[in-house]
N, C-alpha and C positions, 0 to 999 in steps of 0.2 A: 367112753361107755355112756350109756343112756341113762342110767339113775344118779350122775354126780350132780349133775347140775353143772357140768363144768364143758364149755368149749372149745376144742383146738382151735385155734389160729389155723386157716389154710396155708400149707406151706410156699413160698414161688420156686420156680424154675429152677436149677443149681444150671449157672452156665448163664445164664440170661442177667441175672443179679448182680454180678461183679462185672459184668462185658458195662449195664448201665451205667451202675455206682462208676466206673473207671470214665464213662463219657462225662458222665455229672462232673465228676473231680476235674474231669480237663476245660470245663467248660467257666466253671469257680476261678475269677481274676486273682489273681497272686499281687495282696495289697503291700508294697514296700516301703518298709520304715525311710521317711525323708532324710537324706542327707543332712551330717551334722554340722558341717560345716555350711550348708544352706542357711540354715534356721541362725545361723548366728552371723551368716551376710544380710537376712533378712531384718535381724534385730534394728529394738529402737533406739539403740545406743553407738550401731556400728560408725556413723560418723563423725562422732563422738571421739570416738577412739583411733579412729583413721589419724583425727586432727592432730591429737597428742602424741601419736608416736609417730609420725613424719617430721612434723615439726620440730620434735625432739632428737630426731637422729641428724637429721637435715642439720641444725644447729653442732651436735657434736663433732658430725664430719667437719661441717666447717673453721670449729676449733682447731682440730690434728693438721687441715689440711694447712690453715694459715702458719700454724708453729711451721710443718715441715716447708712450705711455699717462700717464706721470708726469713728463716733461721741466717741464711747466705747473706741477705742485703741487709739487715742490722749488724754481721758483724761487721760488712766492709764498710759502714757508716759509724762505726765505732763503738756501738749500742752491743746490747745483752742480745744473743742469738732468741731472747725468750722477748723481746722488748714489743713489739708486732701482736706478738700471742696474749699477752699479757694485756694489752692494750682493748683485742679483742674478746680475752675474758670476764676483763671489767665491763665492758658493755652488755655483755650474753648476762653476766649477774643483777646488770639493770635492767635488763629487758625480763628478765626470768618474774620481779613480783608484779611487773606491767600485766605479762600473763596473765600470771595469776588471779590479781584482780581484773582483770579486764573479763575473765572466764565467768566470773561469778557475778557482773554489774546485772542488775534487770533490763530487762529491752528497753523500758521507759526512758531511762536513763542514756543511752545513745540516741531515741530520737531527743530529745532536749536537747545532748550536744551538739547536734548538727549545724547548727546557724551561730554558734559562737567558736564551734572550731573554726568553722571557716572564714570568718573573720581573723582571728588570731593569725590562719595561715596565710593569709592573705595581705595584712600585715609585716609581715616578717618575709615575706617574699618583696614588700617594697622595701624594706629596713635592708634587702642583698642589696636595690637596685642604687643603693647609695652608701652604704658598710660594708659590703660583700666585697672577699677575698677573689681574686683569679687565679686558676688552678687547671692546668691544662687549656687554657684558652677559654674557659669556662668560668662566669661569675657567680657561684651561686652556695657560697660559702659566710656564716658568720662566726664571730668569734668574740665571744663574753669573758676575757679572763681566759681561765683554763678550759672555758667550755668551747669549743667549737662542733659544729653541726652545719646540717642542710635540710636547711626550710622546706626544701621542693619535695625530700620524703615526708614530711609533718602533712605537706601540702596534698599529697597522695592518699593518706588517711583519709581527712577532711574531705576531700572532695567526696570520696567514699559512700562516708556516713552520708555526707550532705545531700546526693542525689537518690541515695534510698528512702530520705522523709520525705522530696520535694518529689521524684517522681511515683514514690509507693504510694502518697496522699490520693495522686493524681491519674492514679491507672485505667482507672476507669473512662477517662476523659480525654488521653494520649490520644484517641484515632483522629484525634484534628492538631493542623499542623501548631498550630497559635499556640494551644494547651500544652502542647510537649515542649516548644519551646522558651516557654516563660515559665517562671524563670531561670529553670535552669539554664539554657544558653549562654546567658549574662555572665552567669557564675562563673562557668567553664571557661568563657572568651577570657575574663580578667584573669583567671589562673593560670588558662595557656600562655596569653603573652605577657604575664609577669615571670614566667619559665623560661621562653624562648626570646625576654629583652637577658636573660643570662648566659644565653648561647649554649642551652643545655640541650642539644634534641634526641639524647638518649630517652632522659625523663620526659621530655614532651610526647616521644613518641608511647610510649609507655601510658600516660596519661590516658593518650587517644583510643587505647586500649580498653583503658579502665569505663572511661567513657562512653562510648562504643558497646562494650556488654552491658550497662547501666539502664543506657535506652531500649536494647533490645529485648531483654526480658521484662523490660517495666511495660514491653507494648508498641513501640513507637512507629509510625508509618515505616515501611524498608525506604521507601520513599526517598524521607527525609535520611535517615542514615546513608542513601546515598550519595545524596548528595552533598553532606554534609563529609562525608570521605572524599571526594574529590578535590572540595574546599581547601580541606585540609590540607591533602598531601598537594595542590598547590601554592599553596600560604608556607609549609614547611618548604618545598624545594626552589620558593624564588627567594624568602629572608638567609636561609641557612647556607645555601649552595653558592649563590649568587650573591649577595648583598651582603652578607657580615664575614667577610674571609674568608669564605668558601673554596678557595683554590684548594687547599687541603681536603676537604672533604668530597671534590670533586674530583679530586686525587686516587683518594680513597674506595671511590665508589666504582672507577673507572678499573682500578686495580682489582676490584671484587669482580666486577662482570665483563672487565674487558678481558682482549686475547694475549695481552702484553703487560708488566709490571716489572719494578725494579726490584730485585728484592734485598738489596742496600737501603732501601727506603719506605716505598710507601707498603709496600709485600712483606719487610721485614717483620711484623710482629704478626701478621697473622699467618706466615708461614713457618714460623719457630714455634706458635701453636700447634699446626700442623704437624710438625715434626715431633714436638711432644708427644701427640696423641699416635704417631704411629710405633714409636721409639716401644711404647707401655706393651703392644702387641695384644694377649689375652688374657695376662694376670698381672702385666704391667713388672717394672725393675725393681720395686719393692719402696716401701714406705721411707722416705727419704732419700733415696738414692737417686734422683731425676737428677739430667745434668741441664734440662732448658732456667731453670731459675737459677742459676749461677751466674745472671747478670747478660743471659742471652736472651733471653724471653721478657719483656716491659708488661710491668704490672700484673708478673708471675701470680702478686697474692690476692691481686683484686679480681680487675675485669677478665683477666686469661686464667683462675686459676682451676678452671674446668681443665685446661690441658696438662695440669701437674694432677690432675688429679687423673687424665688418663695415664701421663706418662707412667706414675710409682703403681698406679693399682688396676690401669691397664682398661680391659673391653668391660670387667668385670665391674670396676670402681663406680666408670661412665655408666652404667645400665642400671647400677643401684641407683643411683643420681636421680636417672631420667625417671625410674620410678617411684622413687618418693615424693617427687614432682606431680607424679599420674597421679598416686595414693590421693594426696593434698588437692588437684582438681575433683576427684572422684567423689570425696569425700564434702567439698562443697558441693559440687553438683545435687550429692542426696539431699544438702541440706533444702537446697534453694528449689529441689521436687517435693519437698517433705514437708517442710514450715505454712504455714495458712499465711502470715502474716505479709504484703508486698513489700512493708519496708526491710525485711529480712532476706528477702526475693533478693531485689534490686541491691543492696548492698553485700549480700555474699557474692554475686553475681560481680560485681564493681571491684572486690578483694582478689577473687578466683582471679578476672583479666589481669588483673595487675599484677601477681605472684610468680602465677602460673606461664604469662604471658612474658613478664621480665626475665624467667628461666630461660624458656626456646629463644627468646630473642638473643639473650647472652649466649647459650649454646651455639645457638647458628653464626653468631661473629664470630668462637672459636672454632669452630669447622669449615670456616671459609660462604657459608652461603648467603650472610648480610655484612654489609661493610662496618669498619670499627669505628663505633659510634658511644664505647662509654658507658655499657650498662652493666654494673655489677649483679652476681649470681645471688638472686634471694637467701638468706641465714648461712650461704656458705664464703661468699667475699671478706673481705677484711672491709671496715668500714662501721662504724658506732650509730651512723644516725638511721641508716638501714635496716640493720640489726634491729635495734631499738623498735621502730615504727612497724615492721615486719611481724615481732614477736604480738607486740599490743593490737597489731591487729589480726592476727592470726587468732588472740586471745579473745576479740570480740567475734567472731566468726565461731570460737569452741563455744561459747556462753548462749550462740544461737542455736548451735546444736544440741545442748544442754536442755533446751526448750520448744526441740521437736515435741511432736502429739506422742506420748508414752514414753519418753526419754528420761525427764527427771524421775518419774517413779521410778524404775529401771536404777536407775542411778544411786537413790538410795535405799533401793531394797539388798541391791549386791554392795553399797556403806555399811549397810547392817550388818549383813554378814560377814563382813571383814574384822567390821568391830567386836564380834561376838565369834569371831576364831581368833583374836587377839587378847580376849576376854580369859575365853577356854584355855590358852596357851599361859599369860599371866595366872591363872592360877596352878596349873599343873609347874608351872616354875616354882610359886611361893607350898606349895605341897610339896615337893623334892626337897626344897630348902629346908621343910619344917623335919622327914624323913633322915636327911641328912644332921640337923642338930640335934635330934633325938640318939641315934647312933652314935652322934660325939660322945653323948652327956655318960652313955653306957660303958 
C-alpha cells in the first residue's frame, strides 16, 4: 500500500529459483576432510617412530626366533636348551642402553666422534690381524677374557660416522674427482683390506655397500662410483676366489649359478634352507616345531635362520620380516629427505646400505639367489657384537630423527601430555584411596 512507507521485495519466478539454486549447489566443490591417517604419515615425528618400533620388533623376533632355532643344538652339546638364548639376551640388554643413549647424544657429538672411532677401529682390526681367532675359515675374531667380539662390526659403525663428517663437510666440492677422493678413499682402502686380510667378504662386501650409498648421496661423480665398482668387485674376485683358498668359494658360487651341484656338499646348506622355506608353506608348522634345525640345516640360528623362520611361521613370518626391513629403510629414507644437515644425509644414508642391504643380501643366500658368503640377518641372527653395534647405531640414526625440522617440538608437546595423563591418573588413584579410607574409618 502506498501510505506505509513500506516496500515489497519483487518476488522471482517459482520454478526458475530452485532449477538455479540446484545448478549453483552442483557447481559448489565438495571440500573433504584429509585423510587421518595421511596427516599422521605426514607428521614430524613419523620416522621417528617407524625407527623404534621396527627395531624393536625386529629385535624381539629375533630373540623367540634364536630360543626356538638353537634349543636342538645346545641340548645335543650338552648346554641348557635356553643357553644360545640367553647368551643373546644378555647382549639385546647391552645393546638396549647403547640405544638409549645413543637416541638422545646431540649431532655435535657424533661428528667429534668420527675420526677417533675410526681410528680405534682401525686399530683393532690390526690387533685381528695378529690376535685374531679363525672361525670358519675366517680371521676376524678377538678375545679379552670373557669378552669376545668382532672388530669388523665396530668397524662398520665408524666407517659410518666417519664418511658423513668427511664427505658432508665436503659436499659442496665432491663434483671433482681429487675432492671426493681425499680423503676419504685412504680410509675405506685401509678398512677394506684390514677386512678382507681376514678373509671375511661377507662384511667386505657389505662395506661396499655402505660405502657406495655414502658417496652417492653426498654427490659424488657416477663416474667415479663406477669405476670404483668395477675395481672393486675385481680386487674381491681375484684375492678371495682365486688367491686365498678360494676353491671353496668358487665352489660355492658355481653351485649358486651353475646347471649342476652336489647336494652332499657344496648344495647342502642352501638347499635345506630351501627346503625349510617351502616345508613352512603359508602360516608355516608352528613356533618350534621346524624339523630343518635338528642338526640338518648349518648355522640354523645364525646366517640361515631366515629359513626357520620361514619354516615354523611360514609365507606369513617371511613378509613380516621383509617388512620391517622396508619399514626401517623408509623410515631412514624420510630422514636423510628431511634433515638440512649433509653430515646426517651421508651417514643415515651410510647405516640404511649397511642394515638394509645386509638383510636382502642375507635373504637372497637363503633363497638361493647369491651364494653363501657368511652374512648374518641384522637384530634377528644370534651373534653379540652385531647385535650390539646394530642397536647403537640404529640409536644414532633415531636421535637424527629426533632432530628433524619440527620433530623434537612434536616430541615433547605429546611428553607433556603423557605426563599430564599420568598426573590426572596418579591423582584419581590417591582420591579413591583417600574415598576408600574414609569408608573404612566409618
Amino acid at each position: 500500500m502506498a501510505g506505509t512507507g513500506t516496500a515489497t521485495p519483487p518476488r522471482r519466478a517459482t520454478g526458475t529459483s530452485s532449477a538455479t539454486d540446484g545448478r549453483r549447489s552442483d557447481r559448489i566443490p565438495v571440500r573433504r576432510s584429509p585423510r587421518p591417517w595421511l596427516g599422521q604419515w605426514n607428521s614430524t615425528v613419523t620416522s621417528y617412530y617407524l625407527l623404534v618400533g621396527a627395531t624393536g620388533l625386529l629385535t624381539v623376533i629375533g630373540l623367540v626366533m634364536v630360543l626356538s632355532s638353537s634349543a636342538v643344538t645346545s641340548i645335543a652339546a650338552g648346554d641348557s636348551p635356553y643357553a644360545a638364548f640367553l647368551v643373546q639376551a644378555r647382549y639385546a640388554l647391552m645393546g638396549l642402553p647403547l640405544l638409549l643413549v645413543a637416541a638422545r647424544l646431540p649431532l655435535r657429538w657424533y661428528k667429534r666422534l668420527a675420526w677417533p672411532a675410526l681410528l680405534v677401529a682401525v686399530a683393532l682390526l690390526v690387533a685381528v690381524i695378529f690376535l685374531g681367532e679363525e672361525t670358519n675359515g675366517q680371521t676376524n675374531w678377538l678375545e679379552f677374557g670373557a669378552l669376545r667380539f668382532q672388530p669388523s662390526e665396530l668397524a662398520k659403525f665408524a666407517l659410518a660416522v666417519w664418511l658423513g663428517a668427511v664427505l658432508g663437510r665436503k659436499q659442496h666440492l665432491l663434483g671433482s674427482w681429487g675432492q671426493a677422493l681425499l680423503p676419504a678413499a685412504p680410509g675405506v682402502l685401509v678398512v677394506l683390506g684390514l677386512v678382507m686380510a681376514g678373509r671375511d667378504l661377507g662384511t667386505a662386501l657389505v662395506m661396499g655397500l655402505l660405502v657406495a650409498g655414502a658417496f652417492l648421496v653426498a654427490g659424488a661423480p657416477l663416474g667415479l662410483l663406477g669405476t670404483a665398482g668395477v675395481l672393486a668387485a675385481f680386487v674381491v674376485g681375484y684375492f678371495f676366489i682365486f688367491l686365498q683358498d678360494g676353491s671353496d668359494r668358487m665352489e660355492r658360487i658355481l653351485a649358486t649359478y651353475g646347471s649342476e651341484c652336489d647336494a652332499a656338499s657344496e648344495c647342502y646348506q642352501s638347499l635345506h634352507g630351501l627346503f625349510g622355506l617351502g616345508t613352512g608353506g603359508l602360516w608355516g608348522v608352528g613356533l618350534g616345531a621346524g624339523r630343518e634345525k635338528w642338526s640338518y640345516l648349518p648355522e640354523a640360528h645364525n646366517d640361515f635362520i631366515f629359513a626357520v623362520i620361514g619354516e615354523e611361521l611360514g609365507l606369513f613370518g617371511t613378509l613380516l620380516v621383509l617388512a620391517l626391513f622396508a619399514l626401517l629403510g623408509l623410515a631412514m629414507s624420510r630422514t636423510v629427505r628431511r634433515h638440512p644437515d649433509p653430515f646426517v644425509k651421508v651417514t643415515t644414508t651410510a647405516v640404511a646400505c649397511w642394515i638394509v642391504g645386509q638383510a636382502f643380501v642375507n635373504i637372497g643366500v637363503v633363497i638361493g639367489v647369491l651364494p653363501v658368503i657368511g652374512v648374518p640377518l641384522p637384530l634377528v641372527s644370534a651373534g653379540g657384537s652385531a647385535l650390539v653395534t646394530t642397536m647403537a647405531a640404529l640409536g644414532m640414526v633415531i636421535s637424527f630423527a629426533r632432530t628433524e625440522p619440527g620433530a623434537a617440538e612434536a616430541l615433547a608437546a605429546r611428553g607433556s601430555v603423557v605426563r599430564r595423563s599420568v598426573a590426572v591418573l596418579g591423582r584419581a588413584v590417591r582420591r579413591a584411596g583417600r574415598t576408600q579410607e574414609e569408608s573404612t574409618r566409618r
